[in-house]
C-alpha positions as CSV (number, residue, x, y, z in Angstrom):
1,X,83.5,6.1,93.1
2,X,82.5,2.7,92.8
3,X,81.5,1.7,89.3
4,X,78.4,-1.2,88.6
5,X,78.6,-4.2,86.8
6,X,76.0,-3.5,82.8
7,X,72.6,-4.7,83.3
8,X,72.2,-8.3,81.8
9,X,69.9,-7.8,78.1
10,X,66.5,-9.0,78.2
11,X,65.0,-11.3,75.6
12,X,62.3,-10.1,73.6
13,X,60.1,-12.7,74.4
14,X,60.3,-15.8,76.1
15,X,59.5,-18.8,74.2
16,X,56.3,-19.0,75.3
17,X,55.6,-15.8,74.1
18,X,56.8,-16.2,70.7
19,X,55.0,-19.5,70.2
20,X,52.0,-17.0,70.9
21,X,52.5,-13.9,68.6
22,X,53.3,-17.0,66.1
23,X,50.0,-18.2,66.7
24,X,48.6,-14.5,66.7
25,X,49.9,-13.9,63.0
26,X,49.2,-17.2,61.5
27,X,45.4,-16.6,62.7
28,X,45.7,-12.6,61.0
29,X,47.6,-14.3,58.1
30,X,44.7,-17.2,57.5
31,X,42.1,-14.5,58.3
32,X,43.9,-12.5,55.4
33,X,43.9,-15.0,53.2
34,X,40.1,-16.7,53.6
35,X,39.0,-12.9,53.0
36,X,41.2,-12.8,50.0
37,X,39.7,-15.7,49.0
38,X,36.4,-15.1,50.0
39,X,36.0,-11.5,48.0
40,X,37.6,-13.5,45.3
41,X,34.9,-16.0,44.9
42,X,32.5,-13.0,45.7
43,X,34.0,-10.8,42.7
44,X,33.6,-14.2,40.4
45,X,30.1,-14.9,41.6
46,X,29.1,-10.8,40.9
47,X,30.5,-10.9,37.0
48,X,28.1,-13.7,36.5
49,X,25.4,-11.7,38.2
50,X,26.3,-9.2,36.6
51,X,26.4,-11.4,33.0
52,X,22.8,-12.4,33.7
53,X,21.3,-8.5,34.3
54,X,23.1,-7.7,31.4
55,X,21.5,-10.2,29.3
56,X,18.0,-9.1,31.2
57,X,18.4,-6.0,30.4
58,X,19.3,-6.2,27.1
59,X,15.8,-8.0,27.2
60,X,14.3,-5.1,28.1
61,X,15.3,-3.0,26.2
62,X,14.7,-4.7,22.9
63,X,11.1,-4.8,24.0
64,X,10.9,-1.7,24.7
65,X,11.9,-0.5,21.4
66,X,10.3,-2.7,19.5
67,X,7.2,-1.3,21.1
68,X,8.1,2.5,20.8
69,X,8.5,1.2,17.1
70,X,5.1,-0.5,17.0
71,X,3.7,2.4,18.4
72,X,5.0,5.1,16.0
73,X,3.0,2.6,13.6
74,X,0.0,2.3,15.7
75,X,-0.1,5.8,15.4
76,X,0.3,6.5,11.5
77,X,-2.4,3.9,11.2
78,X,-4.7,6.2,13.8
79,X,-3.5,9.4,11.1
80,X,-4.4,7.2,7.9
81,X,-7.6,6.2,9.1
82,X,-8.7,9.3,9.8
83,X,-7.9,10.8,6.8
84,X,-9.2,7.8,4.9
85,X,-12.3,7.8,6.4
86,X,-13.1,11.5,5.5
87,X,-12.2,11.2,2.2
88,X,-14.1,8.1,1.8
89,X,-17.3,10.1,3.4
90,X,-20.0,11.4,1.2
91,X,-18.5,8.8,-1.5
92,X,-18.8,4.9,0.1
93,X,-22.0,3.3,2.8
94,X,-22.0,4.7,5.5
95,X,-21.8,1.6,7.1
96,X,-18.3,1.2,5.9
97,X,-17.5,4.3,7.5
98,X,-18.8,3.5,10.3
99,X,-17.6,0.1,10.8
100,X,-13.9,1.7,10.2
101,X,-14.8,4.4,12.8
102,X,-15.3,1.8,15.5
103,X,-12.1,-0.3,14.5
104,X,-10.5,3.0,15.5
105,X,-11.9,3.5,18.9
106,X,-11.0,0.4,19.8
107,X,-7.3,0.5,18.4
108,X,-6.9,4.2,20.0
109,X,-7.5,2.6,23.2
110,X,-4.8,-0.6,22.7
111,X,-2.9,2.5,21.8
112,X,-3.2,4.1,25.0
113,X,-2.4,1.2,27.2
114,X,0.6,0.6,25.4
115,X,2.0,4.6,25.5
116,X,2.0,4.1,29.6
117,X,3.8,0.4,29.2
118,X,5.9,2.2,27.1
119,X,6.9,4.8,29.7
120,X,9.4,2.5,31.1
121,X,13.3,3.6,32.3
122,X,15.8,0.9,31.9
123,X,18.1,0.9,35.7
124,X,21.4,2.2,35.9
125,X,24.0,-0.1,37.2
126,X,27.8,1.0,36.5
127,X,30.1,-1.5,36.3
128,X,32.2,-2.0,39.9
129,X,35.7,-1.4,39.7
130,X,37.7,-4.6,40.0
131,X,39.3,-3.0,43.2
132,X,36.0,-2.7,44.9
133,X,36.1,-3.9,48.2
134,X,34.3,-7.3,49.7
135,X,31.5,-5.2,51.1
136,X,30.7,-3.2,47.9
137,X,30.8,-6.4,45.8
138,X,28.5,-8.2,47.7
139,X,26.2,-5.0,47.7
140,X,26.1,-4.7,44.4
141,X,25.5,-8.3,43.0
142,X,22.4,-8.7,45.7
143,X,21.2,-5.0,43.8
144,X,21.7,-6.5,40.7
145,X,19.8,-9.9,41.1
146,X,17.0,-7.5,42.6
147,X,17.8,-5.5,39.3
148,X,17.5,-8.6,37.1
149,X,14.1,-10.1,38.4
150,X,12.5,-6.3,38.2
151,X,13.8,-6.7,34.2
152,X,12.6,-10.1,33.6
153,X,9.1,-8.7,35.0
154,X,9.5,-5.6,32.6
155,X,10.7,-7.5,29.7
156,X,8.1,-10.0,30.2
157,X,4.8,-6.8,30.2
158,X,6.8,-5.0,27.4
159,X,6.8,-7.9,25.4
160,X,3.4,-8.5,26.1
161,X,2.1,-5.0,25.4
162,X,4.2,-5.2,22.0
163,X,2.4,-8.8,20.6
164,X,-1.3,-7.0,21.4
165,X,-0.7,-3.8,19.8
166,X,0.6,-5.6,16.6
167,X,-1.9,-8.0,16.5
168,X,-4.9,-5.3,17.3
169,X,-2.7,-2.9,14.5
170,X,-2.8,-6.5,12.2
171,X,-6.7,-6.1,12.6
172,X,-7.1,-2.2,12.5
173,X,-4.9,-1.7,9.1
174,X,-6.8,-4.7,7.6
175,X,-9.8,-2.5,8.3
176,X,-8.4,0.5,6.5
177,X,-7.1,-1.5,3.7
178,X,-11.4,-2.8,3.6
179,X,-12.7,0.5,3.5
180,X,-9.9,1.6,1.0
181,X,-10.9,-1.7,-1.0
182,X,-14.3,-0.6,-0.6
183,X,-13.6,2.8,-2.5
184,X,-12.6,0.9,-5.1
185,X,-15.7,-1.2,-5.5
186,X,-17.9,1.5,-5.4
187,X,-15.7,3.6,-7.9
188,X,-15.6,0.0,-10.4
189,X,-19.7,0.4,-10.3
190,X,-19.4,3.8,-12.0
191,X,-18.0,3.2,-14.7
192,X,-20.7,1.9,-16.7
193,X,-22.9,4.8,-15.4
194,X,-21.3,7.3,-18.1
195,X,-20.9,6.6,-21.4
196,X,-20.2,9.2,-23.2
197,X,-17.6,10.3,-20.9
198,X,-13.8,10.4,-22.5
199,X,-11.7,7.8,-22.6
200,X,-9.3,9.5,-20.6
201,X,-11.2,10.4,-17.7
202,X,-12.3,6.5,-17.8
203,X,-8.6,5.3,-18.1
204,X,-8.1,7.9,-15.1
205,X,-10.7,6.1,-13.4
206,X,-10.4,2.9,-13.6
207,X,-6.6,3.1,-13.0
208,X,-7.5,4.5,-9.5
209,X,-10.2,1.9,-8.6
210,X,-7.2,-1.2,-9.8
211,X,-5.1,0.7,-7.7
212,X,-7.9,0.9,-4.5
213,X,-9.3,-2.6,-5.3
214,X,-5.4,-4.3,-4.9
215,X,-4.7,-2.7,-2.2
216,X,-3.5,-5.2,0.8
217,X,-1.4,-2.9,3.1
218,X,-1.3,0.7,4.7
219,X,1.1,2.6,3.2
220,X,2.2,6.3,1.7
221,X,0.0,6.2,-1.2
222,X,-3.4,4.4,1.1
223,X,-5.1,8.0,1.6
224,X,-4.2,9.4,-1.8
225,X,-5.7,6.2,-3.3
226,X,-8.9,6.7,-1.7
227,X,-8.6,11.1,-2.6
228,X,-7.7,10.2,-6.0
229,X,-11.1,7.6,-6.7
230,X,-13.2,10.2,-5.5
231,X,-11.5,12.9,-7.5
232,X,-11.5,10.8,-10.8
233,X,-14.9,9.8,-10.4
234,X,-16.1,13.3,-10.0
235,X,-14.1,14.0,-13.0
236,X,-15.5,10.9,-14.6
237,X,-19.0,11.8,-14.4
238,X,-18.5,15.7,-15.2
239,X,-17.0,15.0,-18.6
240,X,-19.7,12.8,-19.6
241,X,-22.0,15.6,-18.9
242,X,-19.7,18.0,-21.0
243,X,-20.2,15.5,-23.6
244,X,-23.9,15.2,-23.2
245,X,-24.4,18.5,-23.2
246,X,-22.6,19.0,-26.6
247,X,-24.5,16.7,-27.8
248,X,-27.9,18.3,-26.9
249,X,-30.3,19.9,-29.8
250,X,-32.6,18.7,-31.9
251,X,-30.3,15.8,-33.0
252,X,-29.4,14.6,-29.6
253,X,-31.6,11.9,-29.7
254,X,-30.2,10.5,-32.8
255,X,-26.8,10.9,-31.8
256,X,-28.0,8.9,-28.8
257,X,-29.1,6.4,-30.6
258,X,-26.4,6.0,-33.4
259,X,-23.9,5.8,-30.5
260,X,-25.5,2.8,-29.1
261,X,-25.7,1.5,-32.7
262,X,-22.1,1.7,-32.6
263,X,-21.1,0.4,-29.1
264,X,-23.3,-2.9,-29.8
265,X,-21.2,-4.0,-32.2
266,X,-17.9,-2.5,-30.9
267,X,-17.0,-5.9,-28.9
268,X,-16.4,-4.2,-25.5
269,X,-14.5,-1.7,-27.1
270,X,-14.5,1.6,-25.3
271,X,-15.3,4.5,-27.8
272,X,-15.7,8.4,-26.7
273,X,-17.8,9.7,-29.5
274,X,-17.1,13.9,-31.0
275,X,-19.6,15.4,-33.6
276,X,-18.5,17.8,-35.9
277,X,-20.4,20.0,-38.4
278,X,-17.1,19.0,-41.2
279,X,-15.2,15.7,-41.0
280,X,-12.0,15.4,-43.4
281,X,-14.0,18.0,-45.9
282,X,-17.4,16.0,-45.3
283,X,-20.7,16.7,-44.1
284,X,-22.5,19.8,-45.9
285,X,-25.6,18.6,-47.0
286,X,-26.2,14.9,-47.1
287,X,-22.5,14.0,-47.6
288,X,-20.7,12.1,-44.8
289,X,-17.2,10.8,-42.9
290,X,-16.1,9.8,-40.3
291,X,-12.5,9.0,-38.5
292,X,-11.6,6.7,-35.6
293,X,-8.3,6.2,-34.1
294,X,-7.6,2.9,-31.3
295,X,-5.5,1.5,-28.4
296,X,-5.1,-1.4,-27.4
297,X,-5.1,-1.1,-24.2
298,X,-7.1,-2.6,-21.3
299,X,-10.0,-3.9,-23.6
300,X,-9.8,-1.8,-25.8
301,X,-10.0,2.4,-26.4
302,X,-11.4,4.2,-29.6
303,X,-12.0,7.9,-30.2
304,X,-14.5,7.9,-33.2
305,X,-15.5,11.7,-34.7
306,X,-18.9,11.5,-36.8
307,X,-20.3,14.2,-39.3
308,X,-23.8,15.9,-38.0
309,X,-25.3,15.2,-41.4
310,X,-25.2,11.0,-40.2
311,X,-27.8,11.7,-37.1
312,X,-29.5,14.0,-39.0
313,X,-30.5,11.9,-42.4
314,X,-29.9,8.7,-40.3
315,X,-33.1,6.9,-41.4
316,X,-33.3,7.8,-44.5
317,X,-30.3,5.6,-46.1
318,X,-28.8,3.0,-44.9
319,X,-25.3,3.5,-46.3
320,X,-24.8,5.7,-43.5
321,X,-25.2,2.4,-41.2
322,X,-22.4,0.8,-43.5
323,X,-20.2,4.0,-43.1
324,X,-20.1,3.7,-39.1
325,X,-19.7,-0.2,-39.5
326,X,-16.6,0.7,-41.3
327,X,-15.4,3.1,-38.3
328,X,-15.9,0.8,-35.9
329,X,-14.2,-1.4,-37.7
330,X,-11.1,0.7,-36.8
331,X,-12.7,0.7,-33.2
332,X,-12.3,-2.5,-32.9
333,X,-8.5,-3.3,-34.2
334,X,-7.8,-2.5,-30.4
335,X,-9.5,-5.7,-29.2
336,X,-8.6,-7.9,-32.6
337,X,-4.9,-6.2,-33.6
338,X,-3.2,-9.9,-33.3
339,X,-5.6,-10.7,-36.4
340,X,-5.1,-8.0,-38.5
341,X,-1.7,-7.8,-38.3
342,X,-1.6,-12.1,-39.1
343,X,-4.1,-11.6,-41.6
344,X,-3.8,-10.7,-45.1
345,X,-4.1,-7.1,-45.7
346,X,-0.5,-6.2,-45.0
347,X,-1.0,-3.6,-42.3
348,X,-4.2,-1.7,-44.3
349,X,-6.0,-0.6,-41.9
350,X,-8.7,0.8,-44.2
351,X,-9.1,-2.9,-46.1
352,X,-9.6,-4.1,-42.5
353,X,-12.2,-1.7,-41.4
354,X,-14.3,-2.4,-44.9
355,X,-13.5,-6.3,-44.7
356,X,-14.9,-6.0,-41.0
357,X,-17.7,-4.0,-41.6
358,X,-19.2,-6.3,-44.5
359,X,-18.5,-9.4,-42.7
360,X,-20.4,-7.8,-39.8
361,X,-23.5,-7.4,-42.8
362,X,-23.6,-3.7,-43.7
363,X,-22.7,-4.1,-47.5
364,X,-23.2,-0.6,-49.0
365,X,-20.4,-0.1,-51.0
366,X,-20.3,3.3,-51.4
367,X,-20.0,4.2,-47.6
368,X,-18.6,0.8,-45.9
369,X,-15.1,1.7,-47.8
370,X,-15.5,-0.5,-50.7
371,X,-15.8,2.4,-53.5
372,X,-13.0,4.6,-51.7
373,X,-10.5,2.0,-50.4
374,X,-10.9,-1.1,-52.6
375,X,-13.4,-4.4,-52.3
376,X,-11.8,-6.5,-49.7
377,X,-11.3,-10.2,-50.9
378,X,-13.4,-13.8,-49.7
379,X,-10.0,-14.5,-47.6
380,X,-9.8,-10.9,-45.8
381,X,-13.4,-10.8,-45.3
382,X,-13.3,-14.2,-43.9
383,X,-10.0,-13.6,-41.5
384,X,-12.3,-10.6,-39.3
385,X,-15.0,-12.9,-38.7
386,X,-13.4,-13.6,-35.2
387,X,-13.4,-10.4,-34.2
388,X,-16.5,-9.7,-32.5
């Protein structure tokens, strides 16, 4: 048996063929490495797309709260209005009603334009991973600069939808606060028209218009305002018809009259006037008295209580002239209380009232407190002559 020589090993490759899978690898490896490079720049160039569609949508969504917030106002103005104006019916023009009424429509409908602006869904974008391949980057960042022109758009109509419906709610409210203003005026007008209503329904009253005639803004307290002028007037006017019907009879007239007596020469002074049959023991017969009590607040409060007997033998002496003189005297210590507490009568109120009362002219001693409280001096008469 004959044995043969080993085969000779081949080479792997000839030279020429290595020079080739050389060239082969350096093209994979430079390929490798300019898409390395390439999704590298990509991945930088998406975070700032991604930075600016942030920002854009941050935008947005400001806006778009802001005008959900605008809107929740918009509509409690719409609630307030409404309420306003009924209460204010029956009770103001109704030209100010009316006038209100149209502010409304037009507001409502501002209102409704900016409820479908409002109906706006911010897009969802998750954040890539930082593994995401070249493909999905540049995918995403041309979605997103899509993305961020669509918010710019949206931010821009949100914002402009949320500068018209506060300046049309600027000019709606200011038409509330008008009408609620106008409450006011028309409650200030009434209070003249009752005089012998009670202080306190006046106080009541006129505490309600202050509060309807300052008025500059819409707030918790606009409707009750307006309810509470209307209810304090009706109250207003009822009690002076209580009072004037008390005061009917036979002697209403005169009572009439002496109250008028009295209020010209009160200063200003508010008084709410009571007759009584018996005053501190007084009254039978031709005997008299009278009591007043005052406040100093506002310009002035009094609450004076008169004996029948005064309106009844009125004209026939005028003593009973000098006796409410002296009461009003007291009235007025509300308006003038900085000069009888200065002057010299050391806090008497009664050598006050009788000083007033004969500096004012009615000088019959025995019923303008001279005889009962003592004849005021030159000096004390002298320091009320300012008070008028």
């Amino acid at each position: 048996m004959i044995d043969l020589p080993p085969a000779k090993p081949r080479p792997l490759a000839t030279g020429g063929q290595w020079a080739a899978s050389l060239l082969a690898l350096g093209i994979v490896g430079s390929a490798i490495v300019g898409l390395q490079l390439w999704r590298d720049l990509a991945w930088t160039d998406h975070l700032d797309v991604r930075a600016r569609y942030d920002v854009a949508l941050s935008d947005a969504s400001k806006w778009s709260t802001a005008l959900e917030s605008n809107l929740q106002n918009g509509d409690n103005l719409l609630r307030v209005s409404g309420l306003v104006a009924e209460s204010a019916t029956g009770y103001a023009e109704d030209s100010a009603i009316e006038s209100l009424t149209a502010s409304e429509s037009a507001f409502s409908s501002v209102v409704t334009s900016a409820e479908a602006t409002a109906n706006w869904v911010a897009p969802q974008h998750e954040s890539l991973d930082e593994r995401a391949l070249l493909w999905e980057v540049l995918g995403e960042s041309s979605a997103l600069r899509d993305a961020t022109a669509t918010l710019a758009a949206d931010s821009e109509r949100l914002h402009k939808a949320t500068a018209t419906l506060i300046g049309e709610g600027d000019e709606f409210e200011a038409a509330i606060v008008t009408l609620i203003n106008t409450v006011g005026a028309v409650g200030e007008s009434q209070l003249p028209r009752y005089p012998s209503a009670t202080n306190e329904s006046y106080r009541d009253l006129k505490t309600a218009v202050d509060s309807a005639i300052s008025h500059r803004a819409v707030d918790s307290r606009s409707t009750w305002i307006v309810e509470r002028v209307v209810e304090t007037t009706d109250a207003f006017a009822a009690s002076h018809a209580e009072k004037e019907a008390a005061k009917a009879g036979p002697l209403a007239a005169r009572r009439t009259e002496i109250e008028d007596f009295a209020r010209s020469i009160a200063g200003g002074v508010r008084i709410d006037f009571t007759w009584q049959d018996i005053v501190i023991g007084h009254g039978q017969g031709r005997s008299a008295a009278g009591t007043a009590t005052w406040d100093t607040a506002d310009s002035g409060y009094s609450s004076v209580t008169l004996t029948n007997s005064i309106a009844r033998y009125w004209t026939e002496w005028a003593g009973y002239r000098s006796l409410v003189a002296h009461e009003i005297g007291h009235s007025i210590t509300s308006k003038c209380y900085e000069a009888f507490k200065d002057g010299p009568f050391g806090n008497d109120n009664e050598r006050w009232a009788t000083a007033w009362a004969i500096g004012m002219g009615y000088t019959v001693a025995a019923a303008n407190g001279s005889d009962l409280y003592g004849a005021p001096t030159a000096e004390q008469i002298n320091a009320t002559m300012s008070c008028r």
